[in-house]
DSSP file (Angstrom, degrees, kcal/mol; ACC not computed):
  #  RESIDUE AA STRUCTURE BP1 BP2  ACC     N-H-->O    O-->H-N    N-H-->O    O-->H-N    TCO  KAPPA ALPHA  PHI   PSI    X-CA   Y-CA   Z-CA
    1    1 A X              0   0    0      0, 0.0    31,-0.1     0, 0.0    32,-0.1   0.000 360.0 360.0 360.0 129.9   83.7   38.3  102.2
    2    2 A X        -     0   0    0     29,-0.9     2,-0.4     1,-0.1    31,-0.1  -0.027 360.0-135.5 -53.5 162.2   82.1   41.8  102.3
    3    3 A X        -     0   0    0     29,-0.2     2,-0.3     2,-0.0    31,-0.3  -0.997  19.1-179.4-115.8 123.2   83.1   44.7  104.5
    4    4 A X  E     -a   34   0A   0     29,-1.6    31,-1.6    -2,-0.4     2,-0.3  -0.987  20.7-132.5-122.8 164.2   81.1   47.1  106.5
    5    5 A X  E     -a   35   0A   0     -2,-0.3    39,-1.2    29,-0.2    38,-0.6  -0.856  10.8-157.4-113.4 162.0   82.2   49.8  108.6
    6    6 A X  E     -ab  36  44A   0     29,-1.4    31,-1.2    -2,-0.3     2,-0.4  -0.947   7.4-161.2-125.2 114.3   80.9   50.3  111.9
    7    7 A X  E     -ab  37  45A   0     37,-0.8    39,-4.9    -2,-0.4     2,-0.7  -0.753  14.6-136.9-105.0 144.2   81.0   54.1  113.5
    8    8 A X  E     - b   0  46A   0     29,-0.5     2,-0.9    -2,-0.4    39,-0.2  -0.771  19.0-165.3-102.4 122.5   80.8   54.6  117.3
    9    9 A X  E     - b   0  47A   0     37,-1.8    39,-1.4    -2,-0.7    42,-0.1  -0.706  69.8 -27.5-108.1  84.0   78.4   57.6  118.3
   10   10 A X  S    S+     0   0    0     -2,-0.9    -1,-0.1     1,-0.3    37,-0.1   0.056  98.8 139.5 119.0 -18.1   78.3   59.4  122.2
   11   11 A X        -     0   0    0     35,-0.3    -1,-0.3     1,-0.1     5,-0.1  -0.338  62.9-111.8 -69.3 141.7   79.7   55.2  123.6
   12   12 A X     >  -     0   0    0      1,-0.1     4,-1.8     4,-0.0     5,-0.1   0.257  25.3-112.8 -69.2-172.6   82.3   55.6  126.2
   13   13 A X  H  > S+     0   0    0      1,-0.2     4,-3.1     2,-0.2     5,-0.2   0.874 114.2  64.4-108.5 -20.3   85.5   54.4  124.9
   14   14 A X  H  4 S+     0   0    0      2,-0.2     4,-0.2     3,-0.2    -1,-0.2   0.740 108.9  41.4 -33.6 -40.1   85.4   51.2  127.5
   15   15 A X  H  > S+     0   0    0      2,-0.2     4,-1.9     1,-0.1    -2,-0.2   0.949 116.1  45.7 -79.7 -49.8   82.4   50.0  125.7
   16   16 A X  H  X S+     0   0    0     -4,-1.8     4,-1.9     1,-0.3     5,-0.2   0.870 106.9  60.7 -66.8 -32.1   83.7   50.8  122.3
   17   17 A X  H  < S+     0   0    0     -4,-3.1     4,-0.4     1,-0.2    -1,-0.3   0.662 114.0  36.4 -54.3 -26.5   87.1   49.1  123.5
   18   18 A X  H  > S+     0   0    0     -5,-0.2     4,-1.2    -4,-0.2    -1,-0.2   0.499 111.7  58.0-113.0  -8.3   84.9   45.6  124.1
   19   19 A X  H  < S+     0   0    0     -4,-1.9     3,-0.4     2,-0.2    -2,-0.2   0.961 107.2  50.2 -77.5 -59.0   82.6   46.1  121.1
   20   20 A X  T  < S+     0   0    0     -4,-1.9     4,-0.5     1,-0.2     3,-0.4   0.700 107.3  52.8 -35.3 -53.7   85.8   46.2  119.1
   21   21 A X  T >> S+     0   0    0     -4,-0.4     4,-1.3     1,-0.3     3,-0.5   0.857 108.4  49.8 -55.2 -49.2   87.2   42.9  120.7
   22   22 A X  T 3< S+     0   0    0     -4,-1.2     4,-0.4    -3,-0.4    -1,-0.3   0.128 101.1  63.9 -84.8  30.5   84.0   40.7  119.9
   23   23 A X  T 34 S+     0   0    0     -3,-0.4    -1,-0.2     2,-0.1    11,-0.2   0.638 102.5  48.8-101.1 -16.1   84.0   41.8  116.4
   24   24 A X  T <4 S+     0   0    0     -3,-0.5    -2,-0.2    -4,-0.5    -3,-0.1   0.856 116.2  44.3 -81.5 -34.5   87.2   40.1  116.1
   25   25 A X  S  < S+     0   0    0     -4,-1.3    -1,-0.2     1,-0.2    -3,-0.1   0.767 109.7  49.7 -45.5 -34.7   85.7   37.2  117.7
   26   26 A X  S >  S+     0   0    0     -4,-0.4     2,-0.9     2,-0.1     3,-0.6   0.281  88.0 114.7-114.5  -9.5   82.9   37.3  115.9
   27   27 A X  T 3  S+     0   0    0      1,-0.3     6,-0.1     2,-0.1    -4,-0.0  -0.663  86.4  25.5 -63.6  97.6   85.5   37.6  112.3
   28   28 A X  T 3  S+     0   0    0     -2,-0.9    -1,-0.3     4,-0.5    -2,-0.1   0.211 113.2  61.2 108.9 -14.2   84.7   34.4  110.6
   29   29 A X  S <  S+     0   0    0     -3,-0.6     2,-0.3     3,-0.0    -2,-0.1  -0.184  96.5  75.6 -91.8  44.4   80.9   33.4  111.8
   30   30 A X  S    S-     0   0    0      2,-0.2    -2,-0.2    66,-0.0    66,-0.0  -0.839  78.1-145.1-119.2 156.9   79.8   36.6  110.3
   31   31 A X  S    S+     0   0    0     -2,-0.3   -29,-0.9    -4,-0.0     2,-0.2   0.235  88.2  78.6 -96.5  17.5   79.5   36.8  106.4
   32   32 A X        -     0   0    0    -31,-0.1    -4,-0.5   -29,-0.0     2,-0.3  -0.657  69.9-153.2-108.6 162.3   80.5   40.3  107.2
   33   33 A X        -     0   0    0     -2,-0.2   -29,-1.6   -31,-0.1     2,-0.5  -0.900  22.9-163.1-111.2 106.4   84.0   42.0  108.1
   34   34 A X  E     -a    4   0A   0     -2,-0.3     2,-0.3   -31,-0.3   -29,-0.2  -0.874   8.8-174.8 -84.7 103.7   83.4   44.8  110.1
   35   35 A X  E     -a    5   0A   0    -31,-1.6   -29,-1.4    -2,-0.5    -2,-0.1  -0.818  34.0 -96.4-118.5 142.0   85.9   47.6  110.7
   36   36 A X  E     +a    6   0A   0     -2,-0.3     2,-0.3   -31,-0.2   -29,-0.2   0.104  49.3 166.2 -22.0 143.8   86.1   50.5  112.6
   37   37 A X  E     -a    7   0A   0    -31,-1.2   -29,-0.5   -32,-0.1     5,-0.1  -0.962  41.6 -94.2-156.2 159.9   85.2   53.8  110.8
   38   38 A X        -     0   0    0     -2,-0.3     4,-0.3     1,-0.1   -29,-0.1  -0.323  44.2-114.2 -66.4 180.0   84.3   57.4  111.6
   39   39 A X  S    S+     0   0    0      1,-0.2    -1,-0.1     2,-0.2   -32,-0.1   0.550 115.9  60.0-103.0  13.9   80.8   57.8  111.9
   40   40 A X  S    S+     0   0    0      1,-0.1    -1,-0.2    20,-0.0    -2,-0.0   0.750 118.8  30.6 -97.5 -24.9   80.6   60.1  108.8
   41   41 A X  S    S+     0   0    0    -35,-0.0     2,-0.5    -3,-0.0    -2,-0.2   0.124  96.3 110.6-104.9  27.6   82.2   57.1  106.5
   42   42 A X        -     0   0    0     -4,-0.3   -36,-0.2     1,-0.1     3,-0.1  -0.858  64.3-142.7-101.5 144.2   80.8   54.0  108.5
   43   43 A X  S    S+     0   0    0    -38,-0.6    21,-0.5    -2,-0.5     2,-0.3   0.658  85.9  19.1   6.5 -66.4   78.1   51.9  106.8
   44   44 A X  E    S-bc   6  64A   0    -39,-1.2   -37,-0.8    19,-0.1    21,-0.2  -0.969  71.3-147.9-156.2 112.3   76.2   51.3  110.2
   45   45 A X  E     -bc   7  65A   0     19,-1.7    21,-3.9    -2,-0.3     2,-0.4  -0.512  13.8-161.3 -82.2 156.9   76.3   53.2  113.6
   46   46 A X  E     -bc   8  66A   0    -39,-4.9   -37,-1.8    19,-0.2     2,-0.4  -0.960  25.2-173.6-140.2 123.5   75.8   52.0  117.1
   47   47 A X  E     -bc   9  67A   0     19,-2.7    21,-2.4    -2,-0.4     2,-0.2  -0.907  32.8-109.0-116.8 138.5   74.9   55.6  118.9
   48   48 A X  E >   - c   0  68A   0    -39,-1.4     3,-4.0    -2,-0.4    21,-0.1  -0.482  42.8-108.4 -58.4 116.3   74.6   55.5  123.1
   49   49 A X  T 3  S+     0   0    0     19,-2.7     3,-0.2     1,-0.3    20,-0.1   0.625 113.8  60.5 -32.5 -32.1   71.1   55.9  123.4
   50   50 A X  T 3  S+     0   0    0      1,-0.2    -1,-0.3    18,-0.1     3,-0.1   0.149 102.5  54.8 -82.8  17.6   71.4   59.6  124.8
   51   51 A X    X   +     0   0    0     -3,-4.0     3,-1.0   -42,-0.1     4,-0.4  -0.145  64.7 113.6-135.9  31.0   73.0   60.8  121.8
   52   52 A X  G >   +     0   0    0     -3,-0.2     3,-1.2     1,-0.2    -1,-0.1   0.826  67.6  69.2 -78.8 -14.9   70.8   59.8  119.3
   53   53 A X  G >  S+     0   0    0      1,-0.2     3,-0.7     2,-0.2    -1,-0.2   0.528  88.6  68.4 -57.0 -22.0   70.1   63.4  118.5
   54   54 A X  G X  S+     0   0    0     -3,-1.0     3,-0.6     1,-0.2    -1,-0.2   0.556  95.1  51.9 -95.4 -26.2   73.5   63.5  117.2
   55   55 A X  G <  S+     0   0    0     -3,-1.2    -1,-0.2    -4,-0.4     8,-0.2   0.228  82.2  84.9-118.1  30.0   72.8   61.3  114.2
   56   56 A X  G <   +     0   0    0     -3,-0.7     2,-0.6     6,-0.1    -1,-0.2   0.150  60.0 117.3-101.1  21.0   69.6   63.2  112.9
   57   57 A X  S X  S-     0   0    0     -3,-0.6     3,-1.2     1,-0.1    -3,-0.0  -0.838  85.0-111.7 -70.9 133.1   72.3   65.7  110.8
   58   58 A X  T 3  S+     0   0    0     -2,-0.6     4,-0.4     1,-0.3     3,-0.3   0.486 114.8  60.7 -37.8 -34.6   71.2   64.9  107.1
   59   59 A X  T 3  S+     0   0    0      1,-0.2    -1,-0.3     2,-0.1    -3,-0.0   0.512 115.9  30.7 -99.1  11.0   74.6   63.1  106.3
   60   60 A X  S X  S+     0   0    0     -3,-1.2     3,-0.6     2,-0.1    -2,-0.2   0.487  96.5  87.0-135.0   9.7   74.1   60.4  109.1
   61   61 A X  T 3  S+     0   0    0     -3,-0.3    -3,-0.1     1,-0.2    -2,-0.1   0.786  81.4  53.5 -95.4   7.0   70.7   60.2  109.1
   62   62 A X  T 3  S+     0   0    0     -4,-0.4     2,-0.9     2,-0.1    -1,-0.2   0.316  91.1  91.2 -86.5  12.4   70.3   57.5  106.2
   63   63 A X  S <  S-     0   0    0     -3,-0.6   -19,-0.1    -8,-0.2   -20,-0.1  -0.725  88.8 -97.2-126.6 160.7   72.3   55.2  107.7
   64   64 A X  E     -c   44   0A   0     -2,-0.9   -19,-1.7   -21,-0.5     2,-0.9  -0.078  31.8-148.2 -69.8 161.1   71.2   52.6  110.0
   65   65 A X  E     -c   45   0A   0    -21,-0.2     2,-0.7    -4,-0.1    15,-0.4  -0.788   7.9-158.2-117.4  96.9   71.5   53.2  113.6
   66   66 A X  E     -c   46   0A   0    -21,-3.9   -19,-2.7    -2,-0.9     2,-1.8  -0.579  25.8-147.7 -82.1 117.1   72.3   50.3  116.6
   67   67 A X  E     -cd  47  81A   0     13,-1.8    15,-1.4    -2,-0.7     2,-0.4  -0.658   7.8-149.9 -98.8 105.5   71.0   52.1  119.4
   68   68 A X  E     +cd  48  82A   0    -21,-2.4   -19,-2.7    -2,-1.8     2,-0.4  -0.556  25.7 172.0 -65.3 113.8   73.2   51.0  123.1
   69   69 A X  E     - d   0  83A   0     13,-3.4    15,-4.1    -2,-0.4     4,-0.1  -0.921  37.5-104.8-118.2 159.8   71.1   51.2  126.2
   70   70 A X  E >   - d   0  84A   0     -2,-0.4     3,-1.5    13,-0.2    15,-0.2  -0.268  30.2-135.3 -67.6 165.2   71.5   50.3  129.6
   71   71 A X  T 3  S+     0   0    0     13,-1.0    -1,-0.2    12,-0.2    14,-0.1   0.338 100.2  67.2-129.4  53.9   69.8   47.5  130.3
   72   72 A X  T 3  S+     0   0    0      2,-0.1    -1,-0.2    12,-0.0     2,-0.2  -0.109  95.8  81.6-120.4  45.3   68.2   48.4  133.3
   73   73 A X  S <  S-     0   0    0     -3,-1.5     2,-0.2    -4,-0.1    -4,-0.0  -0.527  96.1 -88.0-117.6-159.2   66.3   51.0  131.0
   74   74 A X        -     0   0    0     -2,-0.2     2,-0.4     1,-0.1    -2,-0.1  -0.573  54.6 -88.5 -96.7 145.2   63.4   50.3  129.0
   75   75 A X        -     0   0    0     -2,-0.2    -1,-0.1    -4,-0.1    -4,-0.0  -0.524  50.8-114.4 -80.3 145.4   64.0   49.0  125.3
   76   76 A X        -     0   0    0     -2,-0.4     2,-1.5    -9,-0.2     5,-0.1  -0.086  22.5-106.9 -52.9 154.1   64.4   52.0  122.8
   77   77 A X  S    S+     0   0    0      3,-0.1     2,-0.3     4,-0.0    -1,-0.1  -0.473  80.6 127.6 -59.7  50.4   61.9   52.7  120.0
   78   78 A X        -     0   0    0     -2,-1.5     3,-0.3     1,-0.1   -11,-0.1  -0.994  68.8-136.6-127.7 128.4   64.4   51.4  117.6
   79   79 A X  S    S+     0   0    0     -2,-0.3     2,-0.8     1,-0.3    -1,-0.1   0.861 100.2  31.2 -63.6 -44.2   64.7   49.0  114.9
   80   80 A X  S    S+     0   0    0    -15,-0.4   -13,-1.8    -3,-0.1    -1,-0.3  -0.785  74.8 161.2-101.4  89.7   68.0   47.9  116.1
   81   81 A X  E     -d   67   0A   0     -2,-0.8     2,-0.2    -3,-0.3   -13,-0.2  -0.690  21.0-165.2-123.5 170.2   69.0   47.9  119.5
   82   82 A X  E     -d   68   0A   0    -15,-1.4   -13,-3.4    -2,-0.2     2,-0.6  -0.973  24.2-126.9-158.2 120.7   71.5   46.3  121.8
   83   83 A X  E     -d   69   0A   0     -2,-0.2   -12,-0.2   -15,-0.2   -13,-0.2  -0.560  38.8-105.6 -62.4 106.6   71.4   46.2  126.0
   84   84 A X  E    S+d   70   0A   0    -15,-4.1   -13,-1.0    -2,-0.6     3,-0.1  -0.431 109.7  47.0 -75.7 145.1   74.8   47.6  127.8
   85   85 A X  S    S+     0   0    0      1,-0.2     2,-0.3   -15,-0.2    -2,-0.1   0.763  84.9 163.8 -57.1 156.2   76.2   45.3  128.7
   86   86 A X        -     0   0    0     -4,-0.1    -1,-0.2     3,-0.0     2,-0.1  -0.957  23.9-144.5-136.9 166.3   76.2   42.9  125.9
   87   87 A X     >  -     0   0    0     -2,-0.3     4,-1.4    -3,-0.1   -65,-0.0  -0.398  36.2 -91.5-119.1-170.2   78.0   39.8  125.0
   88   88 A X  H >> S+     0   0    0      2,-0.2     4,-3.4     1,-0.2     3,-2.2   0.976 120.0  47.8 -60.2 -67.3   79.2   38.3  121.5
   89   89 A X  H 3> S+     0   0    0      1,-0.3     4,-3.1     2,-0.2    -1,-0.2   0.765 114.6  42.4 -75.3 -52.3   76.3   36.3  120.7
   90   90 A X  H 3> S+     0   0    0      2,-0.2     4,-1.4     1,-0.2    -1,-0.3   0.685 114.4  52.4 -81.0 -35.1   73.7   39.1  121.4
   91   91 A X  H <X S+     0   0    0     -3,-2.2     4,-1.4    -4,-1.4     3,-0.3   0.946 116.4  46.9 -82.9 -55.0   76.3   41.8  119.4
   92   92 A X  H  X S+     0   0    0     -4,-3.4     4,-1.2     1,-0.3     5,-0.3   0.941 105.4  57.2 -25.2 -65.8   76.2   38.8  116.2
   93   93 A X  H >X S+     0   0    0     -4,-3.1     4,-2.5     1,-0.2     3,-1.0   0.881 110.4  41.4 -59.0 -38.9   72.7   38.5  116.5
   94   94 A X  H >X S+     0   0    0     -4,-1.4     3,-1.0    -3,-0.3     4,-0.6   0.930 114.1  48.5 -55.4 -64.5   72.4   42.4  115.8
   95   95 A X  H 3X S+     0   0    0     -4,-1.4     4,-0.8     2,-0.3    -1,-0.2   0.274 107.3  61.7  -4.1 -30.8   74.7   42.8  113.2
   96   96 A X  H <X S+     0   0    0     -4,-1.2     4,-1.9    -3,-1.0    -1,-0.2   0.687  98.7  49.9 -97.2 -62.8   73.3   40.1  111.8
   97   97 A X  H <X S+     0   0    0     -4,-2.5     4,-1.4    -3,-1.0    -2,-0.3   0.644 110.8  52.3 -85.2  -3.2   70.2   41.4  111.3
   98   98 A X  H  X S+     0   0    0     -4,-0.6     4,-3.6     2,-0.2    -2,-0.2   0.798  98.5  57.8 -33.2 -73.0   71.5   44.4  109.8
   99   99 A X  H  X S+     0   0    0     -4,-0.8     4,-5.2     2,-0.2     5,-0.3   0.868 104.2  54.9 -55.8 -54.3   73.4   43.0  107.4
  100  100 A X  H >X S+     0   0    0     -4,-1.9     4,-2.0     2,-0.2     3,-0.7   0.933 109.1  51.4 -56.9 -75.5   70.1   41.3  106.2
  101  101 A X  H >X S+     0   0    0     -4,-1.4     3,-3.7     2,-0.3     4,-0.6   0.698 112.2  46.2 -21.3 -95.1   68.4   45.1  106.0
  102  102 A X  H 3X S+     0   0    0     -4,-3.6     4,-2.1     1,-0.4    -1,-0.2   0.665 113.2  47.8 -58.7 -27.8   71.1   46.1  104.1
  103  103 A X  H << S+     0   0    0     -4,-5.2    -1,-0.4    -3,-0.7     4,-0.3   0.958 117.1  44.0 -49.7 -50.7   70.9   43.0  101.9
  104  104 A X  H X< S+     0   0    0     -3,-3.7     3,-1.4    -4,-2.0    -2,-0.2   0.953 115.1  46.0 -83.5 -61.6   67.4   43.5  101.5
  105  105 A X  H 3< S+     0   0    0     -4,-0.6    -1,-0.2     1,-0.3    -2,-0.2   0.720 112.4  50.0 -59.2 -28.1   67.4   47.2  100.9
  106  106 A X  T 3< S+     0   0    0     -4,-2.1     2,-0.9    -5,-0.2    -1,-0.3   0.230  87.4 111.2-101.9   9.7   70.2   47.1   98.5
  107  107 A X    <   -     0   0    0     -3,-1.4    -1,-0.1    -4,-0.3    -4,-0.1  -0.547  67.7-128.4  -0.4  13.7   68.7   44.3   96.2
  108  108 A X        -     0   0    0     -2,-0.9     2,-0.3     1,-0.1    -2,-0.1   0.366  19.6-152.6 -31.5 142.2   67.6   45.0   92.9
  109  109 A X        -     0   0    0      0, 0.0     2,-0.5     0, 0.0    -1,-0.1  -0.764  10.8-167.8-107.0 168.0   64.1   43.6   92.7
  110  110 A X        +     0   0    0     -2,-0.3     0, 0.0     1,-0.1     0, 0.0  -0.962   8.2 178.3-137.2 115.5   63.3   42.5   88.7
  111  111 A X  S    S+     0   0    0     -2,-0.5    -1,-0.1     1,-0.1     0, 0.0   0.922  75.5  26.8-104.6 -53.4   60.2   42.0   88.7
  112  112 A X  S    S+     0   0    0      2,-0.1    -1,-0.1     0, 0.0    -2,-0.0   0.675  94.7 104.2 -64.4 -27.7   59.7   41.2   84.9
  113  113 A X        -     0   0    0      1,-0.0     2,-0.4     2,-0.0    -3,-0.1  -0.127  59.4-151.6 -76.6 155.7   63.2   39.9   84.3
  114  114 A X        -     0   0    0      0, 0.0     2,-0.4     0, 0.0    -2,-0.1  -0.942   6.5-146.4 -98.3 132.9   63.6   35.7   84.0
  115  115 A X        -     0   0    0     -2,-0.4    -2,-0.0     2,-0.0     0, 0.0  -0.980  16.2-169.5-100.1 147.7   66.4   34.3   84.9
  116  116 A X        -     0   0    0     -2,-0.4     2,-0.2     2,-0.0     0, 0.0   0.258   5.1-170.6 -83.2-156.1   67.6   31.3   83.0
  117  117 A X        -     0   0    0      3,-0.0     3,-0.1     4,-0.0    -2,-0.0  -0.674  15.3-159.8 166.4 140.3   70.2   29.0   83.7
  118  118 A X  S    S+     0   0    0      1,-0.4     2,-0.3    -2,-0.2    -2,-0.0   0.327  89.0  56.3-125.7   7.4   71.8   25.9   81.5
  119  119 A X  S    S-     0   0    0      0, 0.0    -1,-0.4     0, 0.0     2,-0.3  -0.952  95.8-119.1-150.7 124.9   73.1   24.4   84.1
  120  120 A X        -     0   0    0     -2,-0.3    -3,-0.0    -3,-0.1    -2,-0.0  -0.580  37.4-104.2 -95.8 132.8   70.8   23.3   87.1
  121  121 A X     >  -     0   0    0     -2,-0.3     4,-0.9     1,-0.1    -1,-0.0  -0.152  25.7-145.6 -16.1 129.8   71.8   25.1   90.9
  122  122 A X  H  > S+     0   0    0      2,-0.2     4,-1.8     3,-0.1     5,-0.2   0.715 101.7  43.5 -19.6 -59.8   73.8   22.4   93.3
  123  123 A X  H >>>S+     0   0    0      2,-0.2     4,-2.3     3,-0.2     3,-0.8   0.951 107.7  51.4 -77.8 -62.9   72.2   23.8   96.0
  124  124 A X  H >>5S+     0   0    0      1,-0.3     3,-1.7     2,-0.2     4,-1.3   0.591 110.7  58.0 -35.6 -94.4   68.5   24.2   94.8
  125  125 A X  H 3X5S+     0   0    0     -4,-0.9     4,-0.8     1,-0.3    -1,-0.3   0.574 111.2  39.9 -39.8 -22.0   69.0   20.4   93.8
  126  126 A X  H XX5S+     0   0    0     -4,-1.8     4,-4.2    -3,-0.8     3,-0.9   0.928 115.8  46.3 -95.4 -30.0   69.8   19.4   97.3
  127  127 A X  H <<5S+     0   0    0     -4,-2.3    -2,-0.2    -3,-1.7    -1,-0.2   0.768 114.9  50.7 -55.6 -23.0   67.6   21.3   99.0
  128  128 A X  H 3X<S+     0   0    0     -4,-1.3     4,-1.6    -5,-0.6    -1,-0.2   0.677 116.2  41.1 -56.1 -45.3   65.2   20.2   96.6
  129  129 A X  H <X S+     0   0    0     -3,-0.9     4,-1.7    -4,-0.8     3,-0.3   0.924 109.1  53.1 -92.3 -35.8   66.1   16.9   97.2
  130  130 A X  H  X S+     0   0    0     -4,-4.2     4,-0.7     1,-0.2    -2,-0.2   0.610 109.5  59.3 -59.3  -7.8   66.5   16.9  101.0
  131  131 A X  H >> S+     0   0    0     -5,-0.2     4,-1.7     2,-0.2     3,-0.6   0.929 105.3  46.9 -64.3 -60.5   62.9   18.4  100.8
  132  132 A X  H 3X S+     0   0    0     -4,-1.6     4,-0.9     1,-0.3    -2,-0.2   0.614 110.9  51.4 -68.8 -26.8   61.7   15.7   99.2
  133  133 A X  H 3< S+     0   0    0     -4,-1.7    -1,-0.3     2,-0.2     3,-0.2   0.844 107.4  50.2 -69.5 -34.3   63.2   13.4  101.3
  134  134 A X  H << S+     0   0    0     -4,-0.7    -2,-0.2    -3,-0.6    -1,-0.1   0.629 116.5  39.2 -75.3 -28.1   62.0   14.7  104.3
  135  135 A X  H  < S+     0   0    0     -4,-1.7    -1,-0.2     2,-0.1    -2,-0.2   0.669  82.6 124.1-118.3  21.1   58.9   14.8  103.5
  136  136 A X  S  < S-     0   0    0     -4,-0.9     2,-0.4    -3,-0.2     3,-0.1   0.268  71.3-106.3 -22.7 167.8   58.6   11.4  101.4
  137  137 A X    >   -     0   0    0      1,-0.2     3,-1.5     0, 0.0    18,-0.2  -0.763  53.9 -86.1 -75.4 138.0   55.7    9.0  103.0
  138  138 A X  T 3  S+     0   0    0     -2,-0.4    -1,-0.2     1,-0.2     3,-0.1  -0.317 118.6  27.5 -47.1 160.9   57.5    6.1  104.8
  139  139 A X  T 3  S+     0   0    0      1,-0.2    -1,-0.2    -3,-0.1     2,-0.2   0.113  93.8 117.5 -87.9  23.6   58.4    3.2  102.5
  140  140 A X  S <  S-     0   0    0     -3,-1.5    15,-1.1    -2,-0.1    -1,-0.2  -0.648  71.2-103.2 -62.0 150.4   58.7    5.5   99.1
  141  141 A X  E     -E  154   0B   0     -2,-0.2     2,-0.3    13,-0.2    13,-0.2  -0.375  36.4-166.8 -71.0 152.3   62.1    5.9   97.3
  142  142 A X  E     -E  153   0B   0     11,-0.9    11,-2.1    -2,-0.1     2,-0.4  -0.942  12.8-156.3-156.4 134.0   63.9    8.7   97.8
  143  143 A X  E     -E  152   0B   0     -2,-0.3     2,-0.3     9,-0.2     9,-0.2  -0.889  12.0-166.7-115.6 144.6   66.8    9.9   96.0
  144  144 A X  E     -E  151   0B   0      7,-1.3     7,-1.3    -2,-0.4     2,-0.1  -0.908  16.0-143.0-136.4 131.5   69.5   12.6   97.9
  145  145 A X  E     -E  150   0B   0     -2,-0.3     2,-0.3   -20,-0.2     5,-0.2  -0.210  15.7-169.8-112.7 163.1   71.6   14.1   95.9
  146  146 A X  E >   -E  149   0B   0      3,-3.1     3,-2.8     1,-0.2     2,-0.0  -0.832  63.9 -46.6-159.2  96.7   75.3   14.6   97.6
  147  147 A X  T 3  S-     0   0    0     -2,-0.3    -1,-0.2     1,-0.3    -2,-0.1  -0.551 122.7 -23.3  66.2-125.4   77.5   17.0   95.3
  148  148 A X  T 3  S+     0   0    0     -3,-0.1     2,-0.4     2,-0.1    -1,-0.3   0.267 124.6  84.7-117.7  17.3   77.3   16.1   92.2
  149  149 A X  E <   -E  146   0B   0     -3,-2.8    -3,-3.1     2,-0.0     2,-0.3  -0.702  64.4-142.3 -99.1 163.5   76.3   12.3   92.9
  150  150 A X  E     -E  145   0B   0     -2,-0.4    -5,-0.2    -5,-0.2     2,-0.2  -0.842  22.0-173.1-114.0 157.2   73.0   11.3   93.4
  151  151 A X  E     -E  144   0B   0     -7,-1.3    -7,-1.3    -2,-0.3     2,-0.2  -0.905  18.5-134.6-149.2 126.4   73.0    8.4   96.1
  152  152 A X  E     +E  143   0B   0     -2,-0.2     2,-0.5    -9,-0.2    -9,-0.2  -0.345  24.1 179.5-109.2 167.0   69.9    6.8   96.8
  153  153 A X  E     -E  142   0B   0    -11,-2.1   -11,-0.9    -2,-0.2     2,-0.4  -0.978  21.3-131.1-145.6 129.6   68.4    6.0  100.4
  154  154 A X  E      E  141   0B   0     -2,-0.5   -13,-0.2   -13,-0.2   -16,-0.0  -0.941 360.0 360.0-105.9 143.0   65.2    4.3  101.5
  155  155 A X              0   0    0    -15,-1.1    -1,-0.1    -2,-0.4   -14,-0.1   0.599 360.0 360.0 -69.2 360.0   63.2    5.7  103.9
């Protein structure tokens, strides 16, 4: 499991005190582990909306920014925001999508490269096959693959 750290910018220390609590909740349906950091070594900030000024110095401004607002304000002009108060599921879902940015951005693309393989994917073959099942015509054969047996199923 990966790690990121998460630094808290301007958020009252109540908020940061319950942000801190669902991440431990939220330890183990994430594919992340998230830790505490200052906000000069964290990964990913979540700055109180009036202090966003705070994270345009040049060493904080490349990193991405969860912007808290109340949420009887308007939502920010921000790629990632989150309404004060907020609950687990709503803090996930942010985090979530984060993690995906930073997946995405930190990626190498190969655009010319192949890759090979001598040995065919598990997962490709069942998705592959559970594709094929799903979208079979009624009374065609259908094979679904289950680990590394194939077990065969009529629709």
């Amino acid at each position: 499991m990966r790690t990121q750290r998460l630094g808290f910018v301007g958020l009252e220390e109540d908020t940061v005190s319950a942000c801190l609590s669902m991440l431990k909740i939220i330890d183990g349906r994430s594919s992340v582990h998230w830790d505490q950091s200052i906000p000069d070594d964290a990964d990913v900030l979540m700055v109180a909306c009036d202090k966003q000024e705070q994270t345009r110095r040049s060493d904080l401004s490349d990193k991405p920014c969860i912007v808290v607002y109340p949420n009887t304000y308007d939502r920010p002009a921000s790629t990632f925001s989150l309404p004060h108060p907020f609950r687990v599921m709503q803090l996930l879902d942010v985090l979530d999508d984060v993690v995906r940015t930073l997946t995405t951005d930190t990626t190498p693309r190969h655009t010319s490269a192949t890759v090979t393989s001598t040995t065919p994917d598990s997962t490709t073959d069942f998705c592959a096959s559970l594709h094929h099942v799903i979208n079979a015509k009624d009374g065609q054969r259908s094979e679904l693959l289950m680990g590394s047996k194939v077990s065969e199923h009529h629709l």
